[in-house]
Structure formats: structure tokens, C-alpha cells
C-alpha positions as CSV (number, residue, x, y, z in Angstrom):
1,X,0.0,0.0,0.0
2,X,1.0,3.6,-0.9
3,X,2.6,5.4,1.9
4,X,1.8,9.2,2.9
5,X,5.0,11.7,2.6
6,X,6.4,12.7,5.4
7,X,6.0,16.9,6.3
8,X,9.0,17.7,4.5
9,X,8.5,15.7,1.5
10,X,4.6,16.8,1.2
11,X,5.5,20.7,1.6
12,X,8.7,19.8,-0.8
13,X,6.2,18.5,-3.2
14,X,3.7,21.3,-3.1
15,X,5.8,23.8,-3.7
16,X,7.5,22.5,-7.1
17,X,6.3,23.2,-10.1
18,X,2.8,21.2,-10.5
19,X,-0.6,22.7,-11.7
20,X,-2.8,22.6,-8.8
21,X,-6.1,21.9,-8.7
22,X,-8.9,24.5,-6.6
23,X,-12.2,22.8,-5.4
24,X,-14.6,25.6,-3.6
25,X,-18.2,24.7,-3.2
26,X,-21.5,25.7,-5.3
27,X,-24.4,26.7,-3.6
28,X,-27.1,24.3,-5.9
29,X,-24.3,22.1,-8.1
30,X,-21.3,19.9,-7.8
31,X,-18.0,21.7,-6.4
32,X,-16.1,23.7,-8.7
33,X,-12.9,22.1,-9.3
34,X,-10.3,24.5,-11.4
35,X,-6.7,23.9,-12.4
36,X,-4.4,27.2,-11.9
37,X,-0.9,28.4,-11.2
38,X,0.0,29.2,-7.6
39,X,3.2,29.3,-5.1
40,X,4.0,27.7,-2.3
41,X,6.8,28.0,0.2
42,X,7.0,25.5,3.1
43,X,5.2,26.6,6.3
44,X,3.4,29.1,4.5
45,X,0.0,29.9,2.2
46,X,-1.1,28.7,-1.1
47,X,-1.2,32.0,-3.1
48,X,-3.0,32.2,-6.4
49,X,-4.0,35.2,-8.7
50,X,-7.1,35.5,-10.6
51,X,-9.5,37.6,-12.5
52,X,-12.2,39.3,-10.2
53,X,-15.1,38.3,-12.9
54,X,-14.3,34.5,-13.0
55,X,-16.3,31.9,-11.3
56,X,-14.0,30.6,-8.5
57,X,-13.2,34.0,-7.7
58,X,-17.0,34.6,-6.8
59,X,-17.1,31.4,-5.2
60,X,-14.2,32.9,-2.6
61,X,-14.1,35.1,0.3
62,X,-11.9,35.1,3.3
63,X,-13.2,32.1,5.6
64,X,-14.2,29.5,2.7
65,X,-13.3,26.7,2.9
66,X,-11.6,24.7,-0.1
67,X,-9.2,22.1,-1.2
68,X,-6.5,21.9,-3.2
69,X,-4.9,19.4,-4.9
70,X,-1.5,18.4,-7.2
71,X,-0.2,15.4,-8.3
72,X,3.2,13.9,-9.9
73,X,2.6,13.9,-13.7
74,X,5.3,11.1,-14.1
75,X,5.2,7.5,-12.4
76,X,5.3,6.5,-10.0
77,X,2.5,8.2,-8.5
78,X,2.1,10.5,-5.7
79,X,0.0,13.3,-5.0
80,X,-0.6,16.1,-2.1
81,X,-4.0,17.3,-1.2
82,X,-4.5,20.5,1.0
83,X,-8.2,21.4,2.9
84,X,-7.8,24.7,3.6
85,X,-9.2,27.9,4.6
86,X,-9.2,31.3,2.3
87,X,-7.2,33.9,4.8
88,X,-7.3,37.2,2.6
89,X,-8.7,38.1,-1.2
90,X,-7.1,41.5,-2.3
91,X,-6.0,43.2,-5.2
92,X,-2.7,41.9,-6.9
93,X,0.5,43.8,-7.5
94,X,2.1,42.4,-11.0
95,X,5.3,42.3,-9.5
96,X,4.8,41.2,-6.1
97,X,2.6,38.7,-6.9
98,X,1.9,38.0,-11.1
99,X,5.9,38.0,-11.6
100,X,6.6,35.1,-9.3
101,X,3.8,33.0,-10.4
102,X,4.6,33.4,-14.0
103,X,8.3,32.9,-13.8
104,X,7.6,29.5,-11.3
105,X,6.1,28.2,-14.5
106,X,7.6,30.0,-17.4
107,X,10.9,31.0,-16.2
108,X,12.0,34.1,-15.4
109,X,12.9,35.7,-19.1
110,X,9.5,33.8,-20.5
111,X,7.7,34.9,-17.6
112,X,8.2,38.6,-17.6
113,X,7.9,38.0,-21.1
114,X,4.6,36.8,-20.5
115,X,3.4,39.2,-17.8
116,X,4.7,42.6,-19.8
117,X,2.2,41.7,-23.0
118,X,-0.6,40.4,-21.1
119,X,-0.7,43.2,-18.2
120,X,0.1,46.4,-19.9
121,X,2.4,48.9,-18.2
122,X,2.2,46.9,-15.1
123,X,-1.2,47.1,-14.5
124,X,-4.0,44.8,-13.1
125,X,-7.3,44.0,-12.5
126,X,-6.9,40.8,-11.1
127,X,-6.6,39.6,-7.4
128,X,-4.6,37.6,-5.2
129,X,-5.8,34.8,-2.8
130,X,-4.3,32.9,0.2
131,X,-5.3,29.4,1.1
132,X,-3.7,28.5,4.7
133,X,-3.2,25.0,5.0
134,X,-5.2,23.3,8.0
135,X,-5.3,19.3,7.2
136,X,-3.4,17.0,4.7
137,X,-3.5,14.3,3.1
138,X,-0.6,12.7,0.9
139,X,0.5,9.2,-1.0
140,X,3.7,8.3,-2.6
141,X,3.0,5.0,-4.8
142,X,7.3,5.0,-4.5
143,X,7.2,4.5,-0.6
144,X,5.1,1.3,1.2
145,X,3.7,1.9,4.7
């Protein structure tokens, strides 16, 4: 049987590059369940960015509730899965917070790239959110337990 990852490895894992996936609930219908770029340092948030108009950022507010979610895209499996609660919603800086998103992904040249001819002279609409981690759950297919 899979084993879960030790704290270390599980907050190692979460922070490498992976696209994570956001589930928030829906008053009337199925959770909404979103793929998206985000950071993540050890012992700290989940921070994504997002566009005040789109669905999940509706769904959002400081004190809801979600989960979050990546996985290895190579075998063997393992995955890290985050419930968590939403700790701030505000508006986003391109540098502070767009920048370091799109260069996690992109690299740095590709990502201010990226970011200077999608946000023109530095400017955004969008905002940033912070998921605190509260309760995991992890698997490594590699380890047995």
C-alpha cells in the first residue's frame, strides 16, 4: 500500500512546479474544481492570482473553505492534497505577486515576457488569494507503509 510523505517531502512537493487543482463549493451544483498556477513556500500559504469576474473567484471570500490538490505527472504516482481555509482576497501587485507566479512556470525571461504583453504597463485587474493550509493528506505510490 502507498505510503503518505512525510511533512518535509509533502510541503517539498507542493511547492514544485505542478498545476494545482482548486475545489470551492456551489451553492445548488457539484463543487467547482479549477486547475491554476500558484506558489508555495514551506510553512506558509497557497497563493493564487485571478480575475475578479471569473467563477471561483466569486465562489471565494476570506473564511471558505476549499481544497486543493496536485499530483506527480510522471510515475510513480504520488500526489498532495490540501483542505484549507481562504485567509485574505485583495487586489494583486504584478510584481509582487503575477511576476513570481509566471516565472515559477515559465521561467524568469519567459515569464516577464509573458506578464509585460498580457498586463500592460504593469497594471491589473486581477486579485490575489491565500489558502492556509489546515489538514493534509498525501500518497507516494514510490514508498510502502
Amino acid at each position: 500500500m502507498p505510503a503518505p510523505m512525510s511533512r518535509e517531502e509533502r510541503e517539498r512537493f507542493l511547492a514544485a512546479v505542478h498545476v494545482g487543482i482548486l475545489s470551492v463549493n456551489q451553492p445548488g451544483r457539484a463543487p467547482l474544481a479549477v486547475p491554476l498556477w500558484y506558489l508555495y513556500e514551506p510553512g506558509g500559504d497557497i497563493v493564487m492570482v485571478t480575475r475578479p469576474e471569473t467563477r471561483k473567484a466569486r465562489l471565494i471570500a476570506p473564511g471558505v473553505r476549499v481544497a486543493f490538490v496536485v499530483q506527480a505527472e510522471e510515475l510513480p504516482p504520488k500526489y498532495v492534497s490540501v483542505e484549507g481555509l481562504i485567509v485574505s482576497v485583495a487586489a494583486a501587485d504584478v510584481d509582487r505577486d503575477v511576476r513570481p507566479i509566471a516565472a515559477k512556470y515559465l521561467g524568469t525571461d519567459v515569464g516577464n515576457g509573458y506578464v509585460d504583453a498580457t498586463r500592460r504597463n504593469g497594471a491589473t485587474n486581477e486579485i490575489v488569494v491565500r489558502i492556509r493550509p489546515e489538514r493534509w493528506f498525501s500518497r507516494d505510490f514510490a514508498k510502502v507503509g
